[in-house]
ZAMARGU-4260 file (C-alpha; in steps of 0.2 Angstrom, whole numbers, plus 5000, padded with zeros to 4 digits):
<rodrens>
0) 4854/5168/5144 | 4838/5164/5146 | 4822/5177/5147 | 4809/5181/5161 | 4794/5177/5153
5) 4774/5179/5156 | 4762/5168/5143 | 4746/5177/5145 | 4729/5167/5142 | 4734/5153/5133
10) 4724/5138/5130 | 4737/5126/5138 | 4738/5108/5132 | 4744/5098/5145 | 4741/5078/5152
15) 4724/5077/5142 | 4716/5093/5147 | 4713/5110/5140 | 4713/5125/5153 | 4716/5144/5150
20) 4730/5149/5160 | 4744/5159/5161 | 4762/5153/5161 | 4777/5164/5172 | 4794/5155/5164
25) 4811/5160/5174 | 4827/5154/5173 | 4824/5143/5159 | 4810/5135/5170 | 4792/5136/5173
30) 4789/5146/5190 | 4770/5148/5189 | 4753/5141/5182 | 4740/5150/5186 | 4723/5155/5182
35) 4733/5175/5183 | 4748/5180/5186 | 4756/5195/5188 | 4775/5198/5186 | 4779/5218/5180
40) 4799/5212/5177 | 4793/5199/5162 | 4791/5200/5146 | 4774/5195/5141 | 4767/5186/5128
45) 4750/5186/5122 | 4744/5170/5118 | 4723/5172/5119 | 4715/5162/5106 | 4731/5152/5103
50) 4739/5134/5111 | 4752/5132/5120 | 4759/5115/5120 | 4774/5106/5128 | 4788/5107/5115
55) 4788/5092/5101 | 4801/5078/5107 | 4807/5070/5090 | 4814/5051/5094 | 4819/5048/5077
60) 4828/5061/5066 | 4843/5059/5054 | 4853/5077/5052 | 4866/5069/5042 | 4881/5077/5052
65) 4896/5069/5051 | 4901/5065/5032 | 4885/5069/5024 | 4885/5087/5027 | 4876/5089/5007
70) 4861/5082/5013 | 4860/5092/5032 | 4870/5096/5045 | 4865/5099/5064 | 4865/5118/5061
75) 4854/5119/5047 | 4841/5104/5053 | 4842/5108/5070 | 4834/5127/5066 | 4820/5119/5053
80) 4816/5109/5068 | 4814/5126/5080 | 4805/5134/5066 | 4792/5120/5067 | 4788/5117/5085
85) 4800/5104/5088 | 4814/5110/5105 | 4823/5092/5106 | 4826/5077/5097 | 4835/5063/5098
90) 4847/5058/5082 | 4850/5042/5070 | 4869/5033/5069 | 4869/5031/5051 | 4880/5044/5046
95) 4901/5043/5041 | 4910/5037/5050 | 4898/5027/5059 | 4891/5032/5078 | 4893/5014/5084
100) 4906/5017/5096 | 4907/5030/5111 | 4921/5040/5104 | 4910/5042/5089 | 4894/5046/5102
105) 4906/5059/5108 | 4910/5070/5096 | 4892/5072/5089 | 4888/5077/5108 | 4903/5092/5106
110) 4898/5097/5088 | 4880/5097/5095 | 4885/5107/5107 | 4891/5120/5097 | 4878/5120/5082
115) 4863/5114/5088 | 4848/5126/5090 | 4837/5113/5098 | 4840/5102/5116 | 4849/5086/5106
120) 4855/5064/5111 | 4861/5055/5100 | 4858/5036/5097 | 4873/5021/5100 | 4871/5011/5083
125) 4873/4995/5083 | 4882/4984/5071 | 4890/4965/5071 | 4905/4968/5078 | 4902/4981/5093
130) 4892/4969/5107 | 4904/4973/5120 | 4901/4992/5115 | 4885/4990/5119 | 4885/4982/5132
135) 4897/4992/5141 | 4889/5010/5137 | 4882/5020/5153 | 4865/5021/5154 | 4865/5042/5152
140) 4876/5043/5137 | 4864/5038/5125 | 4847/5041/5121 | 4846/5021/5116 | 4852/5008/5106
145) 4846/5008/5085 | 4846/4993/5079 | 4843/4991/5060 | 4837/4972/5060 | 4836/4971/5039
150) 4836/4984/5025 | 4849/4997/5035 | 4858/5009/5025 | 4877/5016/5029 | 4882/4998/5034
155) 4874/4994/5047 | 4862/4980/5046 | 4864/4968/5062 | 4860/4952/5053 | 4871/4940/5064
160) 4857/4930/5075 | 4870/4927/5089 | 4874/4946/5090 | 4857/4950/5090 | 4850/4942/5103
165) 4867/4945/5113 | 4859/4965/5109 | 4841/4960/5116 | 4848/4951/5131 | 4862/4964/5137
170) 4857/4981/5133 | 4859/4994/5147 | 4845/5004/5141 | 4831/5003/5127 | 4834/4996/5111
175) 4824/5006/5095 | 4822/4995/5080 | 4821/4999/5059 | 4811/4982/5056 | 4812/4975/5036
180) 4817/4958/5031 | 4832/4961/5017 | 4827/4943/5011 | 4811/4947/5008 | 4814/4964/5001
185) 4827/4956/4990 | 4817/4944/4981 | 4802/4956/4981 | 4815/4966/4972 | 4822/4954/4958
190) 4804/4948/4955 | 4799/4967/4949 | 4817/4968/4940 | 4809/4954/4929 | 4795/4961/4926
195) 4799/4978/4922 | 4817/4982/4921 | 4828/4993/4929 | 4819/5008/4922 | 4802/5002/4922
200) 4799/5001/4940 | 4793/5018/4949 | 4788/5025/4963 | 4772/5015/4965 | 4779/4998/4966
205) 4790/5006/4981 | 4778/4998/4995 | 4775/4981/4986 | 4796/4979/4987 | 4798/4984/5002
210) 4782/4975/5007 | 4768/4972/5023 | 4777/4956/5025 | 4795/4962/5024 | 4788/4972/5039
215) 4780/4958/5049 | 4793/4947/5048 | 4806/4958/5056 | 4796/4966/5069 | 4789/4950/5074
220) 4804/4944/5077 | 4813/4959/5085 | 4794/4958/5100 | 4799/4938/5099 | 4816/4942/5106
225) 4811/4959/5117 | 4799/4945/5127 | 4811/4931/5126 | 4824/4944/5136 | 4813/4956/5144
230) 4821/4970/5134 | 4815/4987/5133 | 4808/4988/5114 | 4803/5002/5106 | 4800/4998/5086
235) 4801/5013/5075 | 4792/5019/5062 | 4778/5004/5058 | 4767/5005/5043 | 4756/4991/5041
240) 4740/4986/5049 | 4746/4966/5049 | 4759/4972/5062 | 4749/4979/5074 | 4742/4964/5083
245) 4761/4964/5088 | 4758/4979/5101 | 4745/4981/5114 | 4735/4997/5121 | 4737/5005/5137
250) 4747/5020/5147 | 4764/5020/5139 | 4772/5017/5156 | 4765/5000/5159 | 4774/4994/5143
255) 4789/4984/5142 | 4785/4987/5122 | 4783/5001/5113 | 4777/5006/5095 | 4781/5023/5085
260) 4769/5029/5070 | 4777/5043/5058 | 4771/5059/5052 | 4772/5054/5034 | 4765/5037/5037
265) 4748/5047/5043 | 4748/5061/5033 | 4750/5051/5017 | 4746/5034/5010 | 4752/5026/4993
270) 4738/5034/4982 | 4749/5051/4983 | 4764/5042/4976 | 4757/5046/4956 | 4758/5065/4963
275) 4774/5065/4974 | 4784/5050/4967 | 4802/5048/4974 | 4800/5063/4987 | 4791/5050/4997
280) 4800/5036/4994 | 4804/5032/5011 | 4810/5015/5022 | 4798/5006/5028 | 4785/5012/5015
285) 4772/5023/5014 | 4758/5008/5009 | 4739/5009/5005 | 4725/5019/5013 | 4723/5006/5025
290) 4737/5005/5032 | 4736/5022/5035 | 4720/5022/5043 | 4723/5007/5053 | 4739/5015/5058
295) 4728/5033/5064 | 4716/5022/5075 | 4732/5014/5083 | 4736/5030/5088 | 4718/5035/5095
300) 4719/5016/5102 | 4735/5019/5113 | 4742/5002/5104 | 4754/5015/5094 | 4763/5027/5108
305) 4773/5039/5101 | 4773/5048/5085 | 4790/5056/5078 | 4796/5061/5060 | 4812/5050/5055
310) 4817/5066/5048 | 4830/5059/5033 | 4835/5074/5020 | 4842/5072/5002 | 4845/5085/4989
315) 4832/5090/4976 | 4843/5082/4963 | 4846/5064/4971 | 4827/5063/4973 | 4825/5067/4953
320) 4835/5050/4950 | 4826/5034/4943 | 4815/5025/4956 | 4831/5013/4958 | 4844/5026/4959
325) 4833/5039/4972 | 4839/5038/4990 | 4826/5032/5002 | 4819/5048/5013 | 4813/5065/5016
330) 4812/5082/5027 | 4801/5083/5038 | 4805/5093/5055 | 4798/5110/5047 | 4780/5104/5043
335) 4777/5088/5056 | 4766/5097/5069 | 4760/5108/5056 | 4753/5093/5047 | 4746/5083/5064
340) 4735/5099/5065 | 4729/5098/5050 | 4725/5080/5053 | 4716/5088/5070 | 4706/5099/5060
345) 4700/5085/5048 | 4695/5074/5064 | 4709/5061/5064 | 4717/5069/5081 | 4712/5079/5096
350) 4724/5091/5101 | 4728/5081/5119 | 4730/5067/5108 | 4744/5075/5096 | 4752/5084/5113
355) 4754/5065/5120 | 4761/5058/5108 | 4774/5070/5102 | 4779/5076/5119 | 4774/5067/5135
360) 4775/5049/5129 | 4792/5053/5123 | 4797/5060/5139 | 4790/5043/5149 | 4798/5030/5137
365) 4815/5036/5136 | 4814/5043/5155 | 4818/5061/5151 | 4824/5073/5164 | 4810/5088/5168
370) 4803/5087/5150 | 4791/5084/5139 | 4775/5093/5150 | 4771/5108/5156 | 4772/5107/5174
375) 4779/5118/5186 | 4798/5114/5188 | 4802/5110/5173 | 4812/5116/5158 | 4802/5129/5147
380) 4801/5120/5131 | 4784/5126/5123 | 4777/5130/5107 | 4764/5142/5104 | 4752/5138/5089
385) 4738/5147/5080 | 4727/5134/5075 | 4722/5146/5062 | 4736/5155/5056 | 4739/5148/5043
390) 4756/5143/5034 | 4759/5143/5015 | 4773/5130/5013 | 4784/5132/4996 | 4801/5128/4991
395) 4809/5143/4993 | 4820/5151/5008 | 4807/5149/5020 | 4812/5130/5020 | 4827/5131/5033
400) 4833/5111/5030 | 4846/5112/5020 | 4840/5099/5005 | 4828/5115/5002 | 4812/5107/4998
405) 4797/5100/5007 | 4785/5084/5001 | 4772/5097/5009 | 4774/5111/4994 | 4760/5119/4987
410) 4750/5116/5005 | 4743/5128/5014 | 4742/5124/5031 | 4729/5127/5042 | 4739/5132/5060
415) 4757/5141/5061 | 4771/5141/5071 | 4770/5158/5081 | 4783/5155/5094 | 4796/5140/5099
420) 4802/5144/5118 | 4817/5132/5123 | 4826/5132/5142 | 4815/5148/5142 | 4822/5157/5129
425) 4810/5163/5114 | 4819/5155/5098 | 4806/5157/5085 | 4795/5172/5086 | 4783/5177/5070
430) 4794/5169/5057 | 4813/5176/5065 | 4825/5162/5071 | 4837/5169/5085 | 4851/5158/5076
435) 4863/5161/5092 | 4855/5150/5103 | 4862/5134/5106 | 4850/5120/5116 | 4855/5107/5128
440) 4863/5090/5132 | 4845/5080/5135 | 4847/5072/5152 | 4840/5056/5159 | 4832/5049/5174
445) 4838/5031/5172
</rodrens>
């Protein structure tokens, strides 16, 4: 059950403005914001000289549940998520067996329900044999259609050109793409297997593999076929400056094409691979510092409108592998806002811009149901951050994902994570987790 609550003096973040306010929160709901309020039956918290923001909405996040329960499962990742700001996400197919039918979609929707910590969808996957799924799935049941268009994992690369343009002309709702070429990647990879040998290829060579052109090839075709059919696009995770031109700038809800940037994308750039190795081996790569940069004032620029954290766990031990034999990914739930407030203290992002794009253009693109802003009405989902709290990130049990390490270890973080309030309910409060709440089914208005 959810609690009466009273924010007091916060610096609320909300649609591009900064304004000290307090925040009444009943019935999982925001009643009130106002300059004062005063409500004797709530229980009040202080938030002077800290932010309250509209909780992070993740569109991209892989919790492993079903059949690669090692790695993560919804219970486990769901609560790293609340433990760093983020009160919904929306979840990747990939997982065993497969969520590419609706019987699949289903039964992560029931297990969700009973595990997860956070407000949860899930993603239909597509594959080359389930067009008629696709096109028959109700536009509420899932949060979109992911569409790994070259270098998928679990099976499910959609490479047949019939099927995919029968995907970019019939899908009920939007379509969210992993954009690689496996051609190119595929030569890129038997070139360096010449050259150096199974073992002699490391970390470093990891974004000329999986290479800027890999990338442009697949993303250009996946907008060619979004125009060609009026789809609504939304391509995931893009790294490289050459693919930019792809996407234009402008308010989110104009677009009939949308771009996504990730946190590790920003936050690090290929230099930081003779440091970090595998841990940030990661499809599509993390490429050179101008990349990166290009990719930040994308962000600044509008032409990139979301930012997420494809979230994508392994164990410490499967990241120690041989660059060959190291799965591709890392956790990231726990440290994502953490890390865009660094990058906000180092001048990369305003605090409206981050609030934008992990929360309310989130809420537009995929039409969210009373979410993603603080407005009066709508569910309290709200984080509230000291912006100089500090956080001293290491591997040990303060990591809550289950792989129990972070790519962030050994940083000190310059903001923490005082509070995570979801449907009202306080469910991270000075580093306690109330592991007995369960979030909600996200609802749409589609």
């Amino acid at each position: 059950m959810s609690q009466k609550l009273l924010i007091t003096q916060a610096q609320v973040v909300n649609e591009g403005q900064i304004q000290v306010a307090d925040i009444l929160i009943n019935d999982g709901r925001i009643e009130k914001i106002a300059a004062s309020i005063e409500a004797a039956d709530a229980q009040v918290i202080d938030a002077q000289g800290k932010y309250v923001i509209p909780g992070m909405i993740d569109d991209q996040v892989h919790f492993r549940e079903p059949g690669l329960t090692h790695k993560g499962e919804i219970a486990t990742e769901s609560a790293a998520a609340v433990a760093g700001g983020i009160t919904s996400y929306m979840e990747m197919p990939n997982v065993n067996p497969l969520t590419i039918n609706l019987e699949a979609l289903q039964d992560k929707y029931d297990r969700a329900a009973k595990k997860s910590m956070a407000n949860y969808s899930f993603y239909l996957g597509a594959s080359n044999d389930n067009l008629e799924v696709i096109k028959s799935c109700p536009v509420d049941v899932a949060c979109g259609i992911k569409v790994f268009m070259g270098a998928s994992t679990g099976n499910m690369l959609v490479d047949d050109p019939d099927i995919l343009e029968g995907i970019f002309a019939n899908a009920p709702i939007l379509v969210a793409t992993h954009c690689e070429s496996s051609p190119i990647i595929e030569a890129n990879e038997a070139l360096y297997l010449e050259k150096y040998g199974q073992d002699g290829i490391k970390p470093i060579h990891h974004p000329a593999i999986r290479s800027e052109k890999a990338c442009l090839a697949s993303s250009s075709f996946a907008v060619d076929l979004a125009k060609r059919y009026g789809t609504k696009l939304h391509v995931l995770h893009l790294t490289t400056e050459i693919e930019l031109d792809l996407f234009t700038a402008g308010d989110i809800n104009n677009k009939q094409i949308t771009a996504e940037a990730c946190v590790h994308h920003l936050y690090f750039n290929s230099d930081d691979y003779h440091s970090l190795g595998n841990l940030i081996k990661c499809n599509p790569a993390i490429k050179r510092p101008e990349d990166q940069a290009a990719i930040i004032r994308a962000v600044n620029e509008d032409r990139i409108d979301i930012i997420a954290t494809d979230h994508a766990p392994h164990t410490w031990d499967e990241k120690q592998n041989q660059y060959m034999k190291a799965p591709s990914g890392l956790p990231l739930v726990q440290d994502a806002l953490l890390g865009l407030f660094d990058m906000y203290h180092k001048g990369y992002f305003t605090i409206e811009k981050i609030v934008q794009k992990t929360s309310h253009a989130v809420a537009d693109r995929f039409q969210l149901k009373d979410r993603g802003y603080i407005r009066e009405g709508y569910w309290a989902d709200l984080v509230i951050i000291n912006p100089t709290g500090g956080t001293q990130r290491d591997n040990d049990e303060q990591i809550l994902s289950k792989c129990g390490w972070s790519p962030f270890a050994g940083t000190e973080f310059k903001a923490s994570i005082d509070s995570t309030i979801i449907n009202g309910s306080v469910v991270w409060h000075d580093g306690q987790l109330d592991r007995d709440f369960r979030g909600m089914k996200l609802k749409f208005s589609r």
